[in-house]
KETORMI-414205 format. One record per residue (C-alpha): residue number from 1; residue in three letters; y, z, x. Coordinates in pm, 1 decimal, padded with zeros to 6 digits. Layout:
<mimis>
[NUM; ala; [Y; Z; X]] ...
</mimis>
This chain:
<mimis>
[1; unk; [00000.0; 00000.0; 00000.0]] [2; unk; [00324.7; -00110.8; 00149.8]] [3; unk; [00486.4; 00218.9; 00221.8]] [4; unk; [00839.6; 00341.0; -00000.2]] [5; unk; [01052.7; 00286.5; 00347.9]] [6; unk; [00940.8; -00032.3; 00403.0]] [7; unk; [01002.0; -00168.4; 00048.2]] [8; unk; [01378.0; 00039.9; 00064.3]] [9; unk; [01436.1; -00171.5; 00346.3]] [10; unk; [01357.1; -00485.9; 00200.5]] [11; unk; [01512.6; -00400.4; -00143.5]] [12; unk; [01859.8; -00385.5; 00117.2]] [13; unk; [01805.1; -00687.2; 00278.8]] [14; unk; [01690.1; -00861.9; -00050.6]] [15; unk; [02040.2; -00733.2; -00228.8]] [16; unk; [02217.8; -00960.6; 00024.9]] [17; unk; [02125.7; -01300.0; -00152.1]] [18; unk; [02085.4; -01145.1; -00464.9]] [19; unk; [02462.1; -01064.7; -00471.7]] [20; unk; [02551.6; -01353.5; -00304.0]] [21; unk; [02381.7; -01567.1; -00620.3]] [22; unk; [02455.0; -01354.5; -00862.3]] [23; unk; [02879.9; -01551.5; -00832.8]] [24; unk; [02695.2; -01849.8; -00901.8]] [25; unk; [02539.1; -02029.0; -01159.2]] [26; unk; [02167.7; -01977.4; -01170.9]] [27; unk; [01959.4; -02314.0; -01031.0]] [28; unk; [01731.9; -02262.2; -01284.6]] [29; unk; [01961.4; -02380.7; -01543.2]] [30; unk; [02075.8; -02691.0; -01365.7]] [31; unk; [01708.1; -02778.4; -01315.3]] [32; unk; [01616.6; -03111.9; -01562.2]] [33; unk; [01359.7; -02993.4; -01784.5]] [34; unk; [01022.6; -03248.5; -01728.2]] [35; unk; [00726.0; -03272.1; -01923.3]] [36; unk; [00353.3; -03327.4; -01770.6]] [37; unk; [00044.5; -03371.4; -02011.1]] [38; unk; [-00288.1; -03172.7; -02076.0]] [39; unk; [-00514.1; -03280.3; -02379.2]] [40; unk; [-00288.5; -03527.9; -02478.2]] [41; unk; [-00017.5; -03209.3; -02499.3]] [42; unk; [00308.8; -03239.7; -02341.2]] [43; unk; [00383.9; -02960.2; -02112.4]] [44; unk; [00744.4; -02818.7; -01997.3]] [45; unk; [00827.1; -02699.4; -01657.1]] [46; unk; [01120.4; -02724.9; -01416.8]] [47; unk; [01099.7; -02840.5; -01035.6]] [48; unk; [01331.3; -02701.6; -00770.5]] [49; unk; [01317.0; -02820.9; -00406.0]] [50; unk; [01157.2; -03064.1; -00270.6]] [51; unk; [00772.0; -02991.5; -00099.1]] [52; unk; [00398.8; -03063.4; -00146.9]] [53; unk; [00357.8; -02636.8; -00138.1]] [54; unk; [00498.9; -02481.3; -00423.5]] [55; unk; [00511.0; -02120.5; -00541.9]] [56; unk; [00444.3; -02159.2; -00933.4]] [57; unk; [00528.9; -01941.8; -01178.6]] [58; unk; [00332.4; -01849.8; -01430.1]] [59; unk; [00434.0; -01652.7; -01731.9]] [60; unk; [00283.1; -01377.1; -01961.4]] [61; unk; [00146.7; -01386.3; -02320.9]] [62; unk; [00413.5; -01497.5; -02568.2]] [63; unk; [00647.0; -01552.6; -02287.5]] [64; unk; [00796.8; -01860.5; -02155.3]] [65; unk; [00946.3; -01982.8; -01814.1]] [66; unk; [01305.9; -01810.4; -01828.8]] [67; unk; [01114.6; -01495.3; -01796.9]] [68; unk; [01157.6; -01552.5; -01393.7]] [69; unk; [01475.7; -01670.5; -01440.4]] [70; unk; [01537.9; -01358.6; -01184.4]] [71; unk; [01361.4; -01490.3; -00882.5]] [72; unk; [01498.6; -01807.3; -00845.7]] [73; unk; [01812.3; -01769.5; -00671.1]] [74; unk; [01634.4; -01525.5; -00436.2]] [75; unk; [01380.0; -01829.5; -00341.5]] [76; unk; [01635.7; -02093.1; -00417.5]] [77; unk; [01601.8; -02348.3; -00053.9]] [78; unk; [01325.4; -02164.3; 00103.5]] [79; unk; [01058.2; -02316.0; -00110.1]] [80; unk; [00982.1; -02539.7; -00364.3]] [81; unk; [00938.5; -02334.0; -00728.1]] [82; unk; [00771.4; -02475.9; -01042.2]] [83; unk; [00825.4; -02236.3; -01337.1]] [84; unk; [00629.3; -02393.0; -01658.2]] [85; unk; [00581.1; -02318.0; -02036.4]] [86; unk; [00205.6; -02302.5; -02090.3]] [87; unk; [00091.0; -02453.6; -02399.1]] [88; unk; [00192.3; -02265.5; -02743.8]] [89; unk; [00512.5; -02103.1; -02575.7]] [90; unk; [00861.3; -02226.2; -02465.7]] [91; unk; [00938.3; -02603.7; -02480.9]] [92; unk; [00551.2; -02725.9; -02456.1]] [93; unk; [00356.0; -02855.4; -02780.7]] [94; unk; [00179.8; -02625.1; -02981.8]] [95; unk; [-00077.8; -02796.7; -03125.6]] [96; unk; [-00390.7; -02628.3; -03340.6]] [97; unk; [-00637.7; -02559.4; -03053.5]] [98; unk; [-00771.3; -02243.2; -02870.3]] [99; unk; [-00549.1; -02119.4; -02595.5]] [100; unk; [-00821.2; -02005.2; -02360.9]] [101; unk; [-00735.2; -01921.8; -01991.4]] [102; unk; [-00910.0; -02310.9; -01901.2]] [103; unk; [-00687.4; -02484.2; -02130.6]] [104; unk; [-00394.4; -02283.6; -02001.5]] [105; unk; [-00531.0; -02363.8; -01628.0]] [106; unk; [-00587.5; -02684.8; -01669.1]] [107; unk; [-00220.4; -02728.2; -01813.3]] [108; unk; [-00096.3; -02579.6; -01431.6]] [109; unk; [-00310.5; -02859.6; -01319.4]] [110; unk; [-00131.5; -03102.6; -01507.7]] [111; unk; [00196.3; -02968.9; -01396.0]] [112; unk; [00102.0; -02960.6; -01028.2]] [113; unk; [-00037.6; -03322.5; -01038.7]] [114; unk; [00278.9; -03458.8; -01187.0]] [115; unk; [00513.5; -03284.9; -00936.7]] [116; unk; [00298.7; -03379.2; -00648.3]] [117; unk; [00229.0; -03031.6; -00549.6]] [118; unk; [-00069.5; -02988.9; -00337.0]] [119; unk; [-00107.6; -02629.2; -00250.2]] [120; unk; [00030.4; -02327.7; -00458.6]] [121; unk; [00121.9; -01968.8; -00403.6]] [122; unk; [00059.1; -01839.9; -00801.0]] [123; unk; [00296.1; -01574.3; -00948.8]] [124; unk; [00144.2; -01476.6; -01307.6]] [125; unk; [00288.1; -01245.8; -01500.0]] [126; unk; [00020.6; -01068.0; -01712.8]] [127; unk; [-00154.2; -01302.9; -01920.2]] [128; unk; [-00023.7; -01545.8; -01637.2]] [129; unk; [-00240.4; -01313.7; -01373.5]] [130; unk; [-00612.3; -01455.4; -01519.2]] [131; unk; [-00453.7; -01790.7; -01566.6]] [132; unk; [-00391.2; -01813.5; -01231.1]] [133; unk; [-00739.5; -01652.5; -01149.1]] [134; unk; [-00937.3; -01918.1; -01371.8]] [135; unk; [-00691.7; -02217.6; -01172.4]] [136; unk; [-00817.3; -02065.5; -00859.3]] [137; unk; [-01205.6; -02089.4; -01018.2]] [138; unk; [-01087.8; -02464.0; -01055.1]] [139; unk; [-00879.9; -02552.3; -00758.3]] [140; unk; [-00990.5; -02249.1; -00457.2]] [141; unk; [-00892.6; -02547.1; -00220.6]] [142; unk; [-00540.3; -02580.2; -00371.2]] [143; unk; [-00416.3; -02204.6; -00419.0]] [144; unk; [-00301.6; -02057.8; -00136.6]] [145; unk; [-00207.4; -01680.3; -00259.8]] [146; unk; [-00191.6; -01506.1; -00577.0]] [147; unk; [00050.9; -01256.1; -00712.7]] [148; unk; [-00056.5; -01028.6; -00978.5]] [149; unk; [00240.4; -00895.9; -01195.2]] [150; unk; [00127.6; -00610.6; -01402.1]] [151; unk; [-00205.3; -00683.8; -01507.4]] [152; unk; [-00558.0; -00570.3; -01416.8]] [153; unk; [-00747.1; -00868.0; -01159.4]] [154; unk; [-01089.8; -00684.4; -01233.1]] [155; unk; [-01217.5; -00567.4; -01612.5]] [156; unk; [-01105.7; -00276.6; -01771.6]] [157; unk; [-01313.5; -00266.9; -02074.5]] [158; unk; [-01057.0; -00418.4; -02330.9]] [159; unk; [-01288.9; -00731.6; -02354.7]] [160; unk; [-01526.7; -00540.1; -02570.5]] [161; unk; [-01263.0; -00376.2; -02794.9]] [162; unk; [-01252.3; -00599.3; -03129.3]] [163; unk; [-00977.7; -00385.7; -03266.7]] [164; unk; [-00799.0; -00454.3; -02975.3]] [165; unk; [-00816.6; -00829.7; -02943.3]] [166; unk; [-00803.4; -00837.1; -03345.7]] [167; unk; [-00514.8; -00614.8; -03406.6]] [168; unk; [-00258.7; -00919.2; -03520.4]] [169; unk; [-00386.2; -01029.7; -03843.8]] [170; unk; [-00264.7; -00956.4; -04217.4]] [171; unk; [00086.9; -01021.0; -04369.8]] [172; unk; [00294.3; -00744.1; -04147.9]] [173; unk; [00144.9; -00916.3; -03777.6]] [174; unk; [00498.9; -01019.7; -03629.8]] [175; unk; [00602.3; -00632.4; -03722.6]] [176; unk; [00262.0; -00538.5; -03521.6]] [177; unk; [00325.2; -00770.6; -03240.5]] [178; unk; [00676.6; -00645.8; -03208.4]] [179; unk; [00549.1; -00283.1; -03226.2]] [180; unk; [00283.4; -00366.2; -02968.3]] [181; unk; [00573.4; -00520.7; -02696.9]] [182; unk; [00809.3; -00291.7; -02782.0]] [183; unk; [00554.5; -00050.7; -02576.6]] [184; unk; [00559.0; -00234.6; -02279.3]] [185; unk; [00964.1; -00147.6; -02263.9]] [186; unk; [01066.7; 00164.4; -02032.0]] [187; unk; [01422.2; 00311.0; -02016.5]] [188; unk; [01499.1; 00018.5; -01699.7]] [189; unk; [01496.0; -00211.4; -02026.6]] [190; unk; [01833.2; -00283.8; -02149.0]] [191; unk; [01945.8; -00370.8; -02507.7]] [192; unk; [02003.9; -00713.8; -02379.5]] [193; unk; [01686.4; -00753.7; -02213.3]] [194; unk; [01491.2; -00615.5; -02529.1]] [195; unk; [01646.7; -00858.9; -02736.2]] [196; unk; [01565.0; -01129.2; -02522.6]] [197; unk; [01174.6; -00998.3; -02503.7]] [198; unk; [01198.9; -01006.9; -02839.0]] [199; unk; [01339.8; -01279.0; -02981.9]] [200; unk; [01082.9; -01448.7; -02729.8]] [201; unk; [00793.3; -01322.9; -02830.7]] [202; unk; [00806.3; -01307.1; -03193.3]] [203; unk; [00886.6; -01699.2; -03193.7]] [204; unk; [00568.3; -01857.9; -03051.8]] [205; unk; [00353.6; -01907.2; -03354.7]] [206; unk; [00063.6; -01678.9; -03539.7]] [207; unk; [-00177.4; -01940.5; -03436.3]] [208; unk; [-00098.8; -01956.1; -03035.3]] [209; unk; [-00013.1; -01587.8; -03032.1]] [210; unk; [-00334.9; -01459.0; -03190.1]] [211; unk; [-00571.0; -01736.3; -03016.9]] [212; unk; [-00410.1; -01597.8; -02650.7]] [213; unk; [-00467.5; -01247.0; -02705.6]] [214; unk; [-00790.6; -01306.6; -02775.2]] [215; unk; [-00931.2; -01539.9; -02550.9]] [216; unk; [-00737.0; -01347.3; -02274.5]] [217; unk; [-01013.0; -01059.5; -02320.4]] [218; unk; [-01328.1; -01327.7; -02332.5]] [219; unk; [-01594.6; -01159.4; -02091.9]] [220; unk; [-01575.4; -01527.3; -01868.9]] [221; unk; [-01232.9; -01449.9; -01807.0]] [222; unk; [-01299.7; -01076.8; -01633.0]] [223; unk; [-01638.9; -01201.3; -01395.2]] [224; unk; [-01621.2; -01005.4; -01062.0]] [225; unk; [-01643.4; -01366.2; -00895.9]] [226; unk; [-01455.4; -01313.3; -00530.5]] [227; unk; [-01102.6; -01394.7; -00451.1]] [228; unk; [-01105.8; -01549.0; -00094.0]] [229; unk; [-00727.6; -01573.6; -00036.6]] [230; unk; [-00409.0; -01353.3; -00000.5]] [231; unk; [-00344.3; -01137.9; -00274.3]] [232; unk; [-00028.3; -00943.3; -00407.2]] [233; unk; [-00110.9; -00707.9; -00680.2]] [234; unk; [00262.7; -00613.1; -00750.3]] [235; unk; [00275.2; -00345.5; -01068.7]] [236; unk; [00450.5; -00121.6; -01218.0]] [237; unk; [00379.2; 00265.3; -01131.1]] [238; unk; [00115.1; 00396.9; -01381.5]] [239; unk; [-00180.3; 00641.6; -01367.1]] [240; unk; [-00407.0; 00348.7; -01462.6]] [241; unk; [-00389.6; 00208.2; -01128.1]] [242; unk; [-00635.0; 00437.8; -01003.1]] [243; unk; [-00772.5; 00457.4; -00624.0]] [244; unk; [-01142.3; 00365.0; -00824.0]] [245; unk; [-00938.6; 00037.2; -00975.0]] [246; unk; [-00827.8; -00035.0; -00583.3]] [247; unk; [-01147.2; 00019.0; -00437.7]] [248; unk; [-01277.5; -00216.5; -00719.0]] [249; unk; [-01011.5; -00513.4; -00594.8]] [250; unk; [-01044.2; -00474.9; -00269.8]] [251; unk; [-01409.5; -00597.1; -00307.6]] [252; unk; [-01330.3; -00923.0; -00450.7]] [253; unk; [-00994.3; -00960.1; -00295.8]] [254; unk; [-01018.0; -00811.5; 00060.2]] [255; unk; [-00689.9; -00952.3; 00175.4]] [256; unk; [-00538.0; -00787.8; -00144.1]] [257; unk; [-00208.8; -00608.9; -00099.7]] [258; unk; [-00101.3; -00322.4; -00345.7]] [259; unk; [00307.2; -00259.3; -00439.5]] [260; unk; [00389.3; -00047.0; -00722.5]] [261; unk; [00765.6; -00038.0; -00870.8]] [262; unk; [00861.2; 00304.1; -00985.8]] [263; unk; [01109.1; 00368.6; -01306.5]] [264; unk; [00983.8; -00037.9; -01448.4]] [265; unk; [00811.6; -00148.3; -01771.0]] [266; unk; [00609.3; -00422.3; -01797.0]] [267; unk; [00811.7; -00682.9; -01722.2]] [268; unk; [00910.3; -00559.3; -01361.7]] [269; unk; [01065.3; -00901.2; -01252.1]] [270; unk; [01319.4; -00911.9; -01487.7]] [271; unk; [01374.4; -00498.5; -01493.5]] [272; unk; [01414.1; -00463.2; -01137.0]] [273; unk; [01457.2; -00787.0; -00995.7]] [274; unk; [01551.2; -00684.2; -00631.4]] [275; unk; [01272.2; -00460.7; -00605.1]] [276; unk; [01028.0; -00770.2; -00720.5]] [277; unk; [01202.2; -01010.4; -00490.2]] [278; unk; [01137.8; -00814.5; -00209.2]] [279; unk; [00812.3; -00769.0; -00263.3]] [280; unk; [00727.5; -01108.7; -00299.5]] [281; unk; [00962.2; -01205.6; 00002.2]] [282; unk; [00722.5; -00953.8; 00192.6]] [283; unk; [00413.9; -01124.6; 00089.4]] [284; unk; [00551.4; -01475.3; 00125.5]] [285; unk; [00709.9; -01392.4; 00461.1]] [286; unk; [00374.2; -01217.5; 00581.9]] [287; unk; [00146.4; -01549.9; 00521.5]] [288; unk; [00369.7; -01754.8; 00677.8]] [289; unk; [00474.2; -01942.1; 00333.7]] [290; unk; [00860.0; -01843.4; 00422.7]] [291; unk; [01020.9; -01793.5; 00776.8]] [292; unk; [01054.2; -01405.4; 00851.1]] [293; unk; [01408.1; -01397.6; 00900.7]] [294; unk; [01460.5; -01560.8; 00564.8]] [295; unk; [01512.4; -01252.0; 00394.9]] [296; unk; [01781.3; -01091.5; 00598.5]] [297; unk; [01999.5; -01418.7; 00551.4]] 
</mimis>
């Protein structure tokens, strides 16, 4: 576990082109929107920079790509980023299928393919975290690195819990599924930022929200199949990441690498953005995928 000096010191050095950004407009929004296909489904994502090795972001469950809206400036000209919608959420179709973690792979794929993008680093967020495990059960000569962001990379037993993966049915399910994210919020979540989570999530559809949760939890999904590149499980602080959970990941990830964010929800990147970037600057930095002395510009 990266140790709370070393993080303060790159939370400093990481504030230096965080402020610098933050008295410009963010690239994300400049970025043209594009559209790849999976299935005969358009898909939306954004390029920026130019590259054949991308870091891709992935987002969570009833999320969409402005969700790491937060982490491009800080990577802005040291590598290429491709944020994407997956299929069912932001600006992609959202057509009557099952949104299983292939599908939603295969869709990263797509998007990789059409940008040219040869080797990824892969930043999923949650639901985006065994997304980017089953395009690494896909592609393991095209991923580079994954970064876990607050979610489990081994099983924790919710696969077997129908009233679990069932909970969003009958007439009052938006009013469940807003309870349900309203949980993930901590006191680092503004009113602005709950709004946004909000708004968000209770506008993808009953039909891609309920077919995600579920096949999120399929059994497939949670194999302990081994992880045979770098790993960044990057969480927030919580009593469920146990030193048993750890020992558990380390098995099938050796090269794993645990950072946990104290005082964050569950969406850490856009709570404490500096913190995040850091973190990931550290990871990045430490494989080579960024030169070292790019975070102290």
């Amino acid at each position: 576990m990266v140790s709370s000096r070393a993080l303060a010191v790159l939370v400093s050095l990481a504030s230096l082109p965080t402020s610098a950004a933050a008295a410009r407009a963010n690239p994300l929004d400049a970025a043209p929107s594009r559209f790849a296909a999976v299935d005969g489904y358009r898909v939306h994502y954004k390029s920026l920079g130019t590259g054949r090795t991308a870091l891709v972001f992935i987002h969570g469950w009833t999320c969409d790509l402005t969700f790491f809206r937060e982490q491009v400036p800080a990577f802005d000209g040291k590598i290429r980023m491709i944020l994407l919608d997956l299929p069912g959420h932001g600006q992609s179709d959202k057509p009557q299928v099952a949104y299983t973690m292939d599908f939603f792979a295969r869709a990263v794929d797509s998007v990789l393919l059409d940008a040219g993008v040869s080797k990824a680093i892969l930043v999923g967020h949650s639901m985006g975290t065994p997304v980017a495990r089953q395009f690494y059960r896909l592609h393991p000569k095209e991923t580079l690195g994954i970064v876990a962001l607050d979610m489990p990379l081994r099983s924790v037993g919710l696969e077997r819990d129908e009233a679990f993966t069932g909970q969003f049915t009958g007439p009052d399910w938006n009013a469940k599924q807003a309870k349900f994210v309203e949980g993930m919020f901590s006191s680092a979540t503004t009113p602005a930022l709950k709004k946004k989570i909000l708004d968000t999530s209770t506008s993808v559809p009953h039909h891609v929200m309920t077919s995600a949760f579920r096949e999120v939890w399929v059994p497939s999904v949670w194999k302990d199949d081994p992880i045979g590149v770098p790993v960044l499980a990057l969480c927030a602080a919580s009593p469920i990441w146990t030193a048993e959970y750890e020992a558990g990941v380390k098995k099938l990830a050796p090269q794993v690498r645990f950072v946990y964010i104290e005082g964050v929800g569950h969406f850490l990147q856009l709570e404490k953005p500096a913190e995040v970037n850091a973190a990931l600057a550290g990871f990045l930095e430490s494989n080579g995928w960024i030169p070292a002395r790019a975070s102290s510009r």
